[in-house]
C-alpha positions in Angstrom: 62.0 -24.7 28.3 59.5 -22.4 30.0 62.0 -19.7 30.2 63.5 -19.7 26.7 60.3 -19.5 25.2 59.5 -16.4 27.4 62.7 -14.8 26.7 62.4 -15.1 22.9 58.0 -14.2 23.3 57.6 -16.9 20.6 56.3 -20.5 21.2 55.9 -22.8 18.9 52.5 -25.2 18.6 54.4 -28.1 19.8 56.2 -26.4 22.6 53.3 -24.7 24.0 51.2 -28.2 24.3 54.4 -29.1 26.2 54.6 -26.0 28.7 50.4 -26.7 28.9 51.2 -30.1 30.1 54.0 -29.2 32.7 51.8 -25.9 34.1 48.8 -28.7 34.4 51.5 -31.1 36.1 52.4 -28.2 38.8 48.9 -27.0 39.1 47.5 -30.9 40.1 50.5 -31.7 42.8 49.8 -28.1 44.1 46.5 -29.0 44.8 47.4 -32.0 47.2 47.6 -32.4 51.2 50.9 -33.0 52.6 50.7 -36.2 53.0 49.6 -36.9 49.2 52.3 -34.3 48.3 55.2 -36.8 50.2 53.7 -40.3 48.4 54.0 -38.0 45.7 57.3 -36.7 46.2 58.9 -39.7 47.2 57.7 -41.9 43.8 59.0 -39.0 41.6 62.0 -39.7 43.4 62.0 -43.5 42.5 60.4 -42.8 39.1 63.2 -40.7 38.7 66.1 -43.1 40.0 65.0 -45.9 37.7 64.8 -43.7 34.8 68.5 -42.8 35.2 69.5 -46.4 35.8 67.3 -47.3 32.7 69.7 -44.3 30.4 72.9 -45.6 32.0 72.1 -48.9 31.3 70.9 -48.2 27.8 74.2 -46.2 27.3 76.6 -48.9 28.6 74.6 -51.3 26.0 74.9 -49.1 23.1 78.5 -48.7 23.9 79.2 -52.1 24.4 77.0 -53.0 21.1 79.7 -50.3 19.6 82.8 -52.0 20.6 81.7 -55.7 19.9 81.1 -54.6 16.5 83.8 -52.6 15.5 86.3 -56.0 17.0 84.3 -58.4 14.8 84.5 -56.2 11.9 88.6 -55.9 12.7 88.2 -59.6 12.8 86.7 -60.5 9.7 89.0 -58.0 7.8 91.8 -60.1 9.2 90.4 -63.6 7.8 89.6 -61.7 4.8 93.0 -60.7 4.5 94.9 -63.9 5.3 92.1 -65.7 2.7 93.6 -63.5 0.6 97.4 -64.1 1.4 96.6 -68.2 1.4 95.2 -67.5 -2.6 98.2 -65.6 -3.4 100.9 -69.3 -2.1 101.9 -67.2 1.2 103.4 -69.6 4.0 101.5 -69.9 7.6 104.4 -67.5 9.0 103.8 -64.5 6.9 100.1 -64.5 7.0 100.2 -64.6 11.1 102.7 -62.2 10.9 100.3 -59.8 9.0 97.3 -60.3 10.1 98.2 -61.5 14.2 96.1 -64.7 13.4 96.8 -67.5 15.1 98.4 -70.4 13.0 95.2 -72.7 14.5 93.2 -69.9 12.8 94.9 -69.8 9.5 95.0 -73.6 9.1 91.3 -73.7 9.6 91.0 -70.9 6.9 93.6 -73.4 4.8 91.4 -76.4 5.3 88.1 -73.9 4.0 89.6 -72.6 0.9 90.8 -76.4 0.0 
C-alpha cells in the first residue's frame, strides 16, 4: 500500500492514517531486544496461522451455505412443479418422471393438496 501511494505522490486521508499505523507498527517492534523481538515474532506467526484458518473456514462455510441453498431452492421448485402437475389430473408416473421425485414424495404432496 505504502508503495502505491508513493508511486502515484497522492494519499488519501484514510490511507495515510493507515500507512501512520503500519510505520508506528515497525517503529515499536524495532525498538525491542531480541528476545522480545522472537515472543514477538513467533505470536505473529500464530496470529497469523489462525487468521488464515479463520478465512478458509469462513470460505468453506459461505460455500457450503451457497450450495445447500441453491439444492433446496431446486427442491422446492420441484414440489412446486409436481403440485402443479397433481392440480392439472397428471398420474404419479409422469410427475416423477418430470420432476425425479420420488413416488413416496409425490403421494405425500397428493395427501397435502386433498
Amino acid at each position: 500500500m505504502m508503495k502505491e501511494c508513493m508511486k502515484t505522490n497522492k494519499i488519501h486521508w484514510k490511507t495515510q492514517d493507515e500507512v501512520l499505523a503500519e510505520l508506528e507498527k515497525v517503529s515499536n517492534v524495532a525498538a525491542l531486544s531480541p528476545e522480545e523481538r522472537h515472543i514477538y515474532e513467533v505470536n505473529l506467526r500464530v496470529y497469523r496461522d489462525n487468521l488464515a484458518v479463520l478465512e478458509a473456514s469462513y470460505q468453506d462455510g459461505h460455500e457450503s451455505g451457497f450450495n445447500e441453498g441453491h439444492e433446496s431452492g431446486e427442491e422446492k421448485a420441484k414440489k412446486e412443479i409436481a403440485q402443479s402437475l397433481i392440480q392439472q389430473g397428471f398420474a404419479d408416473e409422469m410427475i416423477t418422471k418430470t420432476t425425479s421425485l420420488s413416488f413416496y414424495e409425490i403421494q405425500k404432496l397428493r395427501a397435502c393438496h386433498e
